[in-house]
C-alpha positions, 0 to 999 in steps of 0.5 A, a space after each residue: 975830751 971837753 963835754 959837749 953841751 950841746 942840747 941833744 933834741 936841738 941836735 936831732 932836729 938838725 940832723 932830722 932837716 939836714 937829712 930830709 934837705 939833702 936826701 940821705 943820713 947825716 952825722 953830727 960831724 958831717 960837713 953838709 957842703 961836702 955833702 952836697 948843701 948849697 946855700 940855697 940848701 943853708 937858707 932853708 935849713 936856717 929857715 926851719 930851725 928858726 920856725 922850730 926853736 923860735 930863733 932867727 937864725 941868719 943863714 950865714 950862721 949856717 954856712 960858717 957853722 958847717 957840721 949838724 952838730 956846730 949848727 946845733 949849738 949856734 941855735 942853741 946860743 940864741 935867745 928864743 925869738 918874742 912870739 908876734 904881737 906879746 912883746 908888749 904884753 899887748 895881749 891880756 889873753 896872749 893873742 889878739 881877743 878874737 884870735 883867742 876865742 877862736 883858739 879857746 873854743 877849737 881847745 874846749 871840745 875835741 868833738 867840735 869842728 866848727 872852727 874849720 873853715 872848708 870850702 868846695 870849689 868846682 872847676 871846670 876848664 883848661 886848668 894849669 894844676 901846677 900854677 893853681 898848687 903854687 898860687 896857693 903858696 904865693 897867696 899863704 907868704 902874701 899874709 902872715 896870719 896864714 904861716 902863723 902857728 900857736 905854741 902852749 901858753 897861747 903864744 903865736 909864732 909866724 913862720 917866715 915866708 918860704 919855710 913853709 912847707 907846700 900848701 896844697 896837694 895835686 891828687 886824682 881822685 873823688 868828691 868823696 875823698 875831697 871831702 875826708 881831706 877836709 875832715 882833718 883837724 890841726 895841730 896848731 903847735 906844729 902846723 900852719 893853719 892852712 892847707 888845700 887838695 886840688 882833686 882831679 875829677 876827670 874830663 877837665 873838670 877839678 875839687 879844689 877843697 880848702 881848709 882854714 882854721 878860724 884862727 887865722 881867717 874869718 868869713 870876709 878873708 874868703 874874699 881876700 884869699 880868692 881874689 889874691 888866688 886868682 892874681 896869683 895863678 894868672 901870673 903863673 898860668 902866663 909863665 910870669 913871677 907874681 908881683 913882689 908884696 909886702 906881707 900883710 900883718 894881722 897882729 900889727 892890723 889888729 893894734 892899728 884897730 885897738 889904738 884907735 877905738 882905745 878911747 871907747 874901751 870904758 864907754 863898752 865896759 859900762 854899757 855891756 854891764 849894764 846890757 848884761 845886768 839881770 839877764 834870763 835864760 830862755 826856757 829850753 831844753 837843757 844843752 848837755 856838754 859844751 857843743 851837742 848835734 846840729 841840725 838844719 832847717 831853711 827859713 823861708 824869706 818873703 818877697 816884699 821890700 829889702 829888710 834891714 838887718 834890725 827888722 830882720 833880728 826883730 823878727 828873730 826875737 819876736 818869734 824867740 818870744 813867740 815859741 817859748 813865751 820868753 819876754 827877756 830875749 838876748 841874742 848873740 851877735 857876730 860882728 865883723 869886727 873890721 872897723 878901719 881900712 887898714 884892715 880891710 885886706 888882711 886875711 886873719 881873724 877879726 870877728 867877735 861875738 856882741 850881744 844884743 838884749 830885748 828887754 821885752 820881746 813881745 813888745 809890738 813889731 815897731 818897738 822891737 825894730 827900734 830896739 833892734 837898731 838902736 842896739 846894733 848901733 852901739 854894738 858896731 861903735 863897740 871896741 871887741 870886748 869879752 862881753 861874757 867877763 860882764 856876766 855871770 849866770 846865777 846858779 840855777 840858771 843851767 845855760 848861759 843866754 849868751 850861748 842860746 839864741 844867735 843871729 848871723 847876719 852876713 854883711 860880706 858878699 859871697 866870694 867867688 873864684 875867677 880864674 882864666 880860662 876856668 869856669 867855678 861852677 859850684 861852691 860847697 861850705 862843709 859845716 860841721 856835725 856839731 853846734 855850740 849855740 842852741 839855735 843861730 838863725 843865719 842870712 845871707 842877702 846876696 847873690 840869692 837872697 837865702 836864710 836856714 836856722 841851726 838848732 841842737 837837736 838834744 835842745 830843739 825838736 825839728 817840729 819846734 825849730 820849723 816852729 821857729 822859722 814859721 813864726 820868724 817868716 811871718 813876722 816878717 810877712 806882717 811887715 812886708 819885708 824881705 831880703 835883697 842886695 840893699 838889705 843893711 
């Protein structure tokens, strides 16, 4: 009797597929067409071995091969598919920069959730829950960067659309129990980085909660998901297909992007040097571990003339200075990092964390404005770079200012869900308990103008964060300035 190569996990995970597809045990020697398989049968079994052994497996393979144990050894032939986007080695880190942050800080610190993007969403109305259930997956095969998956290494793998299994839920229950479903992590190696619970509430009223990880998706893909959503589900309230689309690719988005800002890459290496070159921590408590407790505390916006984004980061390094006496003042700066059209309507990950350096924070107001918008200037023609490879702090320096004082400054406005027949009556972030950065002041000018400071509490008191957010609100006072639809 000839031995049998084929490889005995390979044969499990057929046997393990197989068996879920057609609802009872299968041996390795089993014809699964006289089973019962279809060939919509073979097209799924095809499409998730190919998602977990990185093949493409053509269903026909399938269909000729027949027995669990033929199939196995079909994949087993096959050479494991490029992961999207490494092909070329086009990736220093093996993902896209932004993608990678947002991997790496998910992998630093179990304890750290804020790489979870999760969204309350209340609904009130005639709504079909079906349709809603299956928009979301329609909206998940309409972009890759929701159906992609990391393997060690980091290397990304985008499952095909359909192989996927349903992205949300239809349960009755409670806010409570929306709530813990939104506490759940994932496990990028095994599953998409999506996943939704529709919680019926009771007299027409519903919780739609939403999970993304941040690998896949930023503060503006919110936008884009909620208005695909709606496409979606008014197709299929309406008993009509959604239209055909050509999935959107993040990976090839990103590329387009880096081609063109290519030229600017030695410009941004020598200015982060020379912005970086020299910087001092700020003078406060020393953060323990890679993420501590985060805590909360509003920041009062005054009336007056819509701010600039640079009057109000001015603001923000003044009070920095005012609080701790520090004259040398860096402040990290999330950038959208969407700087072509080609990627305006792809859901992924696109922002990066720039940097911008006051070299003398107690400098009068007008200066420090001036500083403010010059430097943001030059930090948005900035192509994404890893600004902490350009410093390293000197060894008695017990905190990177890279990782102190942010600035949050959210350009997009916020998304809603508009769906027929349904009222959203609420929308909930769930933030995490845990915060990288010592202190973030976070703004966002519309619908209702509205800023909050987030601190460490084993870094800050609650007494020296109000501080903070007095000094910054006075600041702004002195210039008669607020925040409104115009700021920029």
């Amino acid at each position: 009797m000839g031995q049998d190569h084929t490889k005995q996990p390979t044969l499990s995970s057929v046997l393990e597929v197989a068996s879920s597809l057609l609802g009872e045990p299968v041996a390795p020697g089993d014809n699964l067409f006289d089973l019962g398989a279809t060939s919509l049968v073979a097209i799924k079994l095809a499409n998730r071995l190919a998602v977990r052994h990185a093949v493409d497996l053509p269903p026909a393979r399938v269909l000729r091969a027949q027995t669990p144990a033929a199939i196995a050894a079909v994949v087993d032939a096959l050479p494991v598919r490029e992961p999207a986007g490494t092909a070329e080695g086009r990736w220093e880190y093996g993902l896209p920069l932004s993608q990678f942050m947002a991997y790496r800080v998910a992998s630093d610190d179990p304890r750290d959730d804020a790489h979870l993007l999760r969204r309350l969403y209340w609904l009130e109305g005639e709504l079909d829950t079906g349709a809603l259930a299956g928009a979301l997956d329609v909206v998940t095969s309409w972009h890759d960067a929701l159906r992609t998956r990391i393997l060690a290494g980091p290397r990304p793998v985008v499952d095909p659309p359909g192989s996927v299994d349903p992205v949300c839920t239809v349960e009755r229950g409670t806010a409570a129990d929306a709530r813990r479903f939104l506490r759940r992590d994932f496990d990028l190696a095994t599953e998409i980085p999506i996943r939704a619970r529709l919680t019926e509430l009771g007299d027409r009223r519903f919780l739609l909660a939403i999970s993304v990880h941040h690998t896949a998706y930023d503060g503006w893909s919110e936008q884009i998901l909620l208005r695909d959503l709606a496409t979606a589900y008014t197709a299929l309230a309406a008993g009509e297909p959604p239209a055909e689309r050509q999935p959107t690719s993040y990976h090839r988005a990103i590329a387009v992007q880096e081609s063109r800002q290519a030229a600017g890459l030695r410009a941004a290496r020598h200015y982060w040097r020379d912005q970086l070159a020299g910087a001092t921590a700020l003078p406060l408590g020393a953060a323990r571990g890679g993420v501590g407790p985060g805590c909360t505390v509003p920041a009062t916006l005054p009336g007056g003339r819509s701010a600039t984004a640079a009057e109000l980061l001015a603001a923000y390094a003044g009070a920095l200075h005012d609080v701790t006496g520090a004259r040398d003042v860096l402040v990290n700066v999330p950038v959208a990092g969407r700087s072509v059209p080609e990627v305006e309507n792809v859901i992924g990950c696109f922002p990066w964390a720039a940097a911008v350096r006051f070299p003398d924070a107690g400098a009068p107001a007008g200066e420090l404005v001036e500083t403010a918008a010059e430097r943001l200037r030059a930090v948005l023609a900035s192509p994404p770079m890893p600004i902490g490879a350009f410093y390293r702090p000197p060894a008695d320096v017990p905190r990177s200012p890279l990782l102190q004082a942010t600035f949050e400054f959210h350009v997009y406005a916020v998304a809603t869900l508009d769906l027929p027949g349904v009222r959203c009556t609420g929308r909930e972030r769930l933030s995490s308990a845990e915060t990288w950065h010592d202190v973030a002041l976070e703004v966002w000018p519309e619908p209702e103008a509205h800023a909050e400071l987030r601190y460490r509490t084993d870094v800050l008191s609650d007494g020296e964060a109000r501080r903070l957010a007095t000094a910054w609100t006075s600041r702004l006072q002195l210039r008669d300035v607020g925040v409104g639809a115009a700021a920029h």
